[in-house]
MMTF fields as JSON, N, C-alpha, C and O atoms, coordinates in Angstrom:
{
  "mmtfVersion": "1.0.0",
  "mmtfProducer": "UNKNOWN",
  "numBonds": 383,
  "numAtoms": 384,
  "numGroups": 96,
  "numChains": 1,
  "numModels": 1,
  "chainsPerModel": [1],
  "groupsPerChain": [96],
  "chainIdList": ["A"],
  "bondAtomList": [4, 2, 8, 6, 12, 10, 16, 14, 20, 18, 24, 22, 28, 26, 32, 30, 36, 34, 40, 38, 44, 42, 48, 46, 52, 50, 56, 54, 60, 58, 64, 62, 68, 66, 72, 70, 76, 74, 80, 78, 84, 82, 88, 86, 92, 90, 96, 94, 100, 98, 104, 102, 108, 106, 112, 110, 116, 114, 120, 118, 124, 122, 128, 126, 132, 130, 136, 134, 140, 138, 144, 142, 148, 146, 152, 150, 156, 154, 160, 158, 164, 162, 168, 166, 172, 170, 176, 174, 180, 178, 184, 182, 188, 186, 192, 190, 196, 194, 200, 198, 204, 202, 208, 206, 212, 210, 216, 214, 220, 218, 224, 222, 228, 226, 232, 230, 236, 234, 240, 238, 244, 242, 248, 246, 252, 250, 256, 254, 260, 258, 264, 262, 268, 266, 272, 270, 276, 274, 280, 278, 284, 282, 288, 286, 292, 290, 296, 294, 300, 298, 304, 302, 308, 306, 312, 310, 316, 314, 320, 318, 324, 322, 328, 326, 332, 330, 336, 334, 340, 338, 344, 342, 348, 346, 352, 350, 356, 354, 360, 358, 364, 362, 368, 366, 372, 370, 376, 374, 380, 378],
  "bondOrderList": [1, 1, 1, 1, 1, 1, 1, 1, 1, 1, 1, 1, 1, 1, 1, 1, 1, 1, 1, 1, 1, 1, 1, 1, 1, 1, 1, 1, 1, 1, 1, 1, 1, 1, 1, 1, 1, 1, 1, 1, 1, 1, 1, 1, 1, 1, 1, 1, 1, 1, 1, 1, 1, 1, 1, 1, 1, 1, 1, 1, 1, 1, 1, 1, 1, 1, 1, 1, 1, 1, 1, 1, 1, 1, 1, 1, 1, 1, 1, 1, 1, 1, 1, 1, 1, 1, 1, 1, 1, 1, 1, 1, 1, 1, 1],
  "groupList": [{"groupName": "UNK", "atomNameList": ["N", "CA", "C", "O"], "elementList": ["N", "C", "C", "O"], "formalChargeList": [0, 0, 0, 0], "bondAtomList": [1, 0, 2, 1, 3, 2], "bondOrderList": [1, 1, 2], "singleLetterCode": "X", "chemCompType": "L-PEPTIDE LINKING"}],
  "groupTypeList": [0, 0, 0, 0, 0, 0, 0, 0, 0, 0, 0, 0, 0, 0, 0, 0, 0, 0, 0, 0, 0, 0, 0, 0, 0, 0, 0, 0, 0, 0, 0, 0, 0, 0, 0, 0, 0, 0, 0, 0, 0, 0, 0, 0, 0, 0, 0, 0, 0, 0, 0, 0, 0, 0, 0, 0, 0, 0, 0, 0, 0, 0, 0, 0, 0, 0, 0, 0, 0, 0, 0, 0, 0, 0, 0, 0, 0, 0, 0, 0, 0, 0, 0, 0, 0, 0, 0, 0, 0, 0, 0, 0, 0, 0, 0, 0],
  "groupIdList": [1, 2, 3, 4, 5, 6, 7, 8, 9, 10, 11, 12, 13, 14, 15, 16, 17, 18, 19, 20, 21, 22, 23, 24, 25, 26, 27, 28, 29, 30, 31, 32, 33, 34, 35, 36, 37, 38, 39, 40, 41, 42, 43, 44, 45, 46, 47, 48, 49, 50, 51, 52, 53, 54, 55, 56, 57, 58, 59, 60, 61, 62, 63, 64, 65, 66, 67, 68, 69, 70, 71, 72, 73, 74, 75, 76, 77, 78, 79, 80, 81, 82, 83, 84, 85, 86, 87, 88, 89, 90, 91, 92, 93, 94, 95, 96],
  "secStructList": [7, 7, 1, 1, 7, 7, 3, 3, 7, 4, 4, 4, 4, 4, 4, 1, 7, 2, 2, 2, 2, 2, 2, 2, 2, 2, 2, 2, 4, 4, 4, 7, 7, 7, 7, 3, 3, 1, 7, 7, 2, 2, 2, 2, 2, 2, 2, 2, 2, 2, 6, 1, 1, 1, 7, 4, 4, 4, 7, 7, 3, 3, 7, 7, 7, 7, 7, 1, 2, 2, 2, 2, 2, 2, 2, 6, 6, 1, 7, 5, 6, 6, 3, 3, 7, 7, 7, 2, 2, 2, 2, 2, 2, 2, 6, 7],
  "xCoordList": [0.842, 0.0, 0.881, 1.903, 0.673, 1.349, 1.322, 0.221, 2.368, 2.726, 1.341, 0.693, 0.926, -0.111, -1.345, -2.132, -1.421, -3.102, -4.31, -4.12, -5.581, -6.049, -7.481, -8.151, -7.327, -8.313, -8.945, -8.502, -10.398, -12.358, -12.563, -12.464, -12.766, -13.147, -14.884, -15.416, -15.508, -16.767, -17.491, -18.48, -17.075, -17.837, -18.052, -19.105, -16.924, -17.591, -18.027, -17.845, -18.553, -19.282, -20.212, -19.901, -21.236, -21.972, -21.691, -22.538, -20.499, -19.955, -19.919, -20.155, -19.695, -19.748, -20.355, -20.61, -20.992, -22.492, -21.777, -20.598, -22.474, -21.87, -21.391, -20.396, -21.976, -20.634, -19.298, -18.299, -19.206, -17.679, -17.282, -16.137, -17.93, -17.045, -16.72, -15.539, -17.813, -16.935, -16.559, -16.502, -16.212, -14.84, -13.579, -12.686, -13.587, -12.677, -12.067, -10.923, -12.757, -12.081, -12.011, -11.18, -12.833, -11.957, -10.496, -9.789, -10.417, -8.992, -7.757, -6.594, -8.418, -7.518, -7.378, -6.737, -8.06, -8.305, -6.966, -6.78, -5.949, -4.377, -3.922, -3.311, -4.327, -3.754, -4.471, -4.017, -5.264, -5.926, -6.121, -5.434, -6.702, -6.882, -7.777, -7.192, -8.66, -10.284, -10.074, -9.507, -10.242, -10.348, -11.529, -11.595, -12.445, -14.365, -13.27, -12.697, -13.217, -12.889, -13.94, -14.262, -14.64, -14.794, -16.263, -16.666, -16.921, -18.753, -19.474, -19.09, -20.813, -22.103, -22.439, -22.005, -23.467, -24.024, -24.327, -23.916, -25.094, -25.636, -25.071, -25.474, -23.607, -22.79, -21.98, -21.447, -21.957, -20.855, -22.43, -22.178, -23.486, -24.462, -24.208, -23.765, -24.619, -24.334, -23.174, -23.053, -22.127, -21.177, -20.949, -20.086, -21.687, -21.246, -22.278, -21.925, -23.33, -24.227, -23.766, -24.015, -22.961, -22.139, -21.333, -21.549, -20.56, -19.245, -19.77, -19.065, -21.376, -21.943, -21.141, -20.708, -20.982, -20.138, -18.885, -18.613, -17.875, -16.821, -16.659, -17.209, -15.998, -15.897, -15.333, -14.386, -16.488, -15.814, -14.363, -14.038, -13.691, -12.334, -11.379, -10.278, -11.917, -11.1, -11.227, -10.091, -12.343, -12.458, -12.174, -12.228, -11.743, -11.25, -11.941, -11.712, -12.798, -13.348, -12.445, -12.088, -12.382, -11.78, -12.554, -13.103, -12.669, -13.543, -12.534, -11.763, -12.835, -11.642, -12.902, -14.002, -12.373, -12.487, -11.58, -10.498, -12.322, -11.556, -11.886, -12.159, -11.756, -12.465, -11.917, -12.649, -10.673, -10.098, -9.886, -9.231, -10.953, -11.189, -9.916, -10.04, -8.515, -7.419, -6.938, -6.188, -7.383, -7.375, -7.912, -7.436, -9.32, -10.298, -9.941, -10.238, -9.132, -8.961, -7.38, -6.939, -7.029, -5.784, -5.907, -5.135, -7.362, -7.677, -7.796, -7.25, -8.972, -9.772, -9.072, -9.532, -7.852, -7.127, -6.112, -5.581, -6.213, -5.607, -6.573, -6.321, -7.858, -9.527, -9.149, -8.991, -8.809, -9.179, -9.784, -9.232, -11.099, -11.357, -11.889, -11.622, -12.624, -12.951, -11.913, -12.189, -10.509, -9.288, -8.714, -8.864, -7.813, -6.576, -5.709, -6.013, -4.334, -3.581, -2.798, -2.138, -2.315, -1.83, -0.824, -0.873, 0.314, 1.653, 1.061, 0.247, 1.929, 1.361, 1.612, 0.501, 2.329, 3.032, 1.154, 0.316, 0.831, -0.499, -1.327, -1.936, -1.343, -2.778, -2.228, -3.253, -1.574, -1.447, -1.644, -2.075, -1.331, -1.838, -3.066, -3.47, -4.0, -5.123, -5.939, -7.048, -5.426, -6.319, -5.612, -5.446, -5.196, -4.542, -6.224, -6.241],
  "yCoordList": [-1.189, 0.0, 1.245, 1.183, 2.168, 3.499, 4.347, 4.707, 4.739, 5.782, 6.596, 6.656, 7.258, 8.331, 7.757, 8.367, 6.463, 6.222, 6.933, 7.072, 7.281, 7.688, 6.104, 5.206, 6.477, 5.545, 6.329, 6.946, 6.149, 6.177, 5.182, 3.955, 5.742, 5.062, 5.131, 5.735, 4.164, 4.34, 4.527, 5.259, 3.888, 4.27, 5.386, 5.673, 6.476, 8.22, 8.563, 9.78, 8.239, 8.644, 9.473, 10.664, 9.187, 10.034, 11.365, 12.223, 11.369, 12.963, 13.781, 14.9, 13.794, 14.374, 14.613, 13.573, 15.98, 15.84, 15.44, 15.482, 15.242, 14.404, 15.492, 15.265, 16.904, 17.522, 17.595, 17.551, 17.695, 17.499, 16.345, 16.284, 15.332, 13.881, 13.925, 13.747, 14.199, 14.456, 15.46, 15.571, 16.41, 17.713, 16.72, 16.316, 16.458, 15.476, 14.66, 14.83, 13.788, 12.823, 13.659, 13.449, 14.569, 15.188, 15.989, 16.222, 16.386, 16.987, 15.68, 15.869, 14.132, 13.388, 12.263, 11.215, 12.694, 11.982, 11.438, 10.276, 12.555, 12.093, 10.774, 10.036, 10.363, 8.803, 7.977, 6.84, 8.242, 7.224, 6.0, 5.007, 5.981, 4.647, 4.921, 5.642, 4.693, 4.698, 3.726, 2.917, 3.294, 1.781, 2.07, 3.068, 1.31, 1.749, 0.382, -0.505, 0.497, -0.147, -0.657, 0.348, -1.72, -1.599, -1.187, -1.055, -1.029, -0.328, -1.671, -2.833, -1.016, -2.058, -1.698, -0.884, -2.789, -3.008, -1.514, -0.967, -1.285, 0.424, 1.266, 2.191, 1.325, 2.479, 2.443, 3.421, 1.099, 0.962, 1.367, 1.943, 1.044, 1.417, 3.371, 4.006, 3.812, 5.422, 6.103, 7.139, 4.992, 5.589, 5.388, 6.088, 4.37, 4.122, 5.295, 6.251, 5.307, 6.641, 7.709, 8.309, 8.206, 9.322, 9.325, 10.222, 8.496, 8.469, 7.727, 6.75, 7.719, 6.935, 7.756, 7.148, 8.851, 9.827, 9.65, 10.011, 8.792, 8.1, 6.806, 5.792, 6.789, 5.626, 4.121, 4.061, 3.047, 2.308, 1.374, 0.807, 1.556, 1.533, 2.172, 1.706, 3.356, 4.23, 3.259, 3.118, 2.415, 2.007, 0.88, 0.335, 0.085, -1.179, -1.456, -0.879, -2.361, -2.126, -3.629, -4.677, -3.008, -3.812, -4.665, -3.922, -5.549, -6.216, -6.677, -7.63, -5.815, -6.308, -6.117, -5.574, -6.564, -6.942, -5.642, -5.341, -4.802, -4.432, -4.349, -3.327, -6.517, -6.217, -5.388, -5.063, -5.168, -5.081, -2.901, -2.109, -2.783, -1.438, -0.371, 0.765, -1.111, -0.179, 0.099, 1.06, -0.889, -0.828, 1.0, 2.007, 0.393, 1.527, 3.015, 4.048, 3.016, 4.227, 4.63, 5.778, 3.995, 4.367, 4.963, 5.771, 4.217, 4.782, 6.015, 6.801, 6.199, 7.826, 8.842, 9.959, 8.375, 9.406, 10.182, 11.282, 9.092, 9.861, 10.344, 10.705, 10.326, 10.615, 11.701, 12.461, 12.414, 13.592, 13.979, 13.865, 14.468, 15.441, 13.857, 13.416, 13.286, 12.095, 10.958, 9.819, 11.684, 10.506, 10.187, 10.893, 8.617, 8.939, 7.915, 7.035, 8.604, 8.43, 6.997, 7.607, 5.554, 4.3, 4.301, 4.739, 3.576, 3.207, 1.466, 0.845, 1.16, -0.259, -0.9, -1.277, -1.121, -2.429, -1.525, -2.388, -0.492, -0.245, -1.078, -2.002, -0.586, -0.974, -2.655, -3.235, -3.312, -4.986, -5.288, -6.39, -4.289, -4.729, -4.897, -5.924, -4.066, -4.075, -4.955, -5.345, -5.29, -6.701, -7.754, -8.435, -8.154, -9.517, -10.353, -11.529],
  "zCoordList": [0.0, 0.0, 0.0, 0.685, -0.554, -0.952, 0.156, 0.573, 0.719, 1.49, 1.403, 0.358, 2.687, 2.517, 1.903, 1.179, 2.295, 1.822, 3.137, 4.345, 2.266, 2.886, 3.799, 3.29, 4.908, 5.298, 6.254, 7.224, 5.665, 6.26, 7.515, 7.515, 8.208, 9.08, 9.567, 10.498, 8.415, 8.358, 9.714, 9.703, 11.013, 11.836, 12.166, 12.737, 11.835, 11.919, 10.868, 10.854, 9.846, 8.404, 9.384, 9.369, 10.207, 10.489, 11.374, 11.624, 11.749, 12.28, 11.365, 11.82, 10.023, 9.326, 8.417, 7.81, 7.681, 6.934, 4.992, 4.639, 4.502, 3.097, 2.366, 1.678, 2.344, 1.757, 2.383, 1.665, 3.597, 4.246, 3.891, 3.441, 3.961, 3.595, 2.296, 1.997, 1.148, -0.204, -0.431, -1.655, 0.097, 0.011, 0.688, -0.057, 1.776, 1.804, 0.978, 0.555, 0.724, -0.812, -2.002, -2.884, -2.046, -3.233, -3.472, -4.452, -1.499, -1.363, -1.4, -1.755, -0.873, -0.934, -2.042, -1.962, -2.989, -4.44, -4.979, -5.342, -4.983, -5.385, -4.999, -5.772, -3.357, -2.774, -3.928, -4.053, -4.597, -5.039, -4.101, -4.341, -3.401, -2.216, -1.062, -0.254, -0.789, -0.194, 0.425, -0.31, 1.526, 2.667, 3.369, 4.086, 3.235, 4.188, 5.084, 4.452, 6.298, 7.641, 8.652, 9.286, 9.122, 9.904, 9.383, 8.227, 10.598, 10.379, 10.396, 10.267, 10.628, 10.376, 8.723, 7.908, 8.72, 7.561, 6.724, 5.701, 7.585, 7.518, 7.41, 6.706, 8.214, 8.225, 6.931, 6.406, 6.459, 5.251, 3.887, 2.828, 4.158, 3.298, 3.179, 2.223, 4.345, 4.009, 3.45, 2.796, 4.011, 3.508, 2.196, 1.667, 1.373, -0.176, -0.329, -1.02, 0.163, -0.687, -0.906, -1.952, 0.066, 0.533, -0.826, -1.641, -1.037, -2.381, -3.063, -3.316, -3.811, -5.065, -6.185, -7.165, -6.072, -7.081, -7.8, -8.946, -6.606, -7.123, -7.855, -7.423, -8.844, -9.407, -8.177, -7.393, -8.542, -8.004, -7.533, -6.49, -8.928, -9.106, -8.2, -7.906, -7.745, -6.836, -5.53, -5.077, -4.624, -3.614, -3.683, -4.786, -2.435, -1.425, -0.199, 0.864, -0.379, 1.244, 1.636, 1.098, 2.772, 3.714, 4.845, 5.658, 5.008, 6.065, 7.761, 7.875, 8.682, 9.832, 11.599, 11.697, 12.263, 13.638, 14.167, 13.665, 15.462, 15.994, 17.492, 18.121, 18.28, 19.203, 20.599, 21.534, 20.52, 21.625, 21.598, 20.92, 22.844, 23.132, 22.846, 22.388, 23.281, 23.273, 22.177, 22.005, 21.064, 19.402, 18.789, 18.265, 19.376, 18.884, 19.535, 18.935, 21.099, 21.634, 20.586, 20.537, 20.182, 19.441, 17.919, 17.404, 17.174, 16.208, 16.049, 15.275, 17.276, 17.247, 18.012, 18.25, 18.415, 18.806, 17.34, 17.187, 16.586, 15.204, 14.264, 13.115, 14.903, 13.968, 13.531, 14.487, 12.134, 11.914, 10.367, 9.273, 10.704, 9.054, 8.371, 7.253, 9.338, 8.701, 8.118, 7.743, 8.162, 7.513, 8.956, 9.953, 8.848, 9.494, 8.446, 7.64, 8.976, 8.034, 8.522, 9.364, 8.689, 9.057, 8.006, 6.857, 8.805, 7.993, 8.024, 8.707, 6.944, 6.28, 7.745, 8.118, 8.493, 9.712, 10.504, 10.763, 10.705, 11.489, 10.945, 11.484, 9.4, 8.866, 8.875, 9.232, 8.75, 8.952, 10.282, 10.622, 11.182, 12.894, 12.851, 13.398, 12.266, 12.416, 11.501, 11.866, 10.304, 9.773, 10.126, 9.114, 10.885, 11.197, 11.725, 12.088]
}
């Protein structure tokens, strides 16, 4: 995975209203690389509605577990602007 990919962390899709989320991806369009993480059924549903605009080609969903609480307090401490940014050895911690 390319330096500076951007990853969604669908479970906050709803902090943010859908023009902020697609001003977002359109500021981070260059990574070329979209990761939906994580979420319920629903949350990964709004969030494709949210970016029906983007070509599918641009996205990767990822399917992962994140049961252990100190996981999730480590995520959302890097939560920002709807992205956070994971170096590959993170993002492999976290789909193992």
């Amino acid at each position: 995975m390319a330096p500076g990919t951007c990853v969604l962390l669908v479970e906050h899709a709803e902090l943010l209203s859908a023009d902020k989320l697609c001003q977002e991806i359109d500021n981070a369009k260059e990574s070329q690389h979209f990761i939906f993480i994580g979420g319920t059924s629903t949350e990964n549903r709004r969030a494709l509605q949210v970016f029906a605009n983007i070509d599918e080609s641009w996205c990767r969903k990822i399917e992962i577990q994140m049961p252990l609480e100190r996981r999730r307090r480590r995520l959302f401490g890097h939560f920002t602007s709807g992205f956070i940014g994971l170096t590959d050895v993170e993002l492999n911690e976290l789909t193992r």
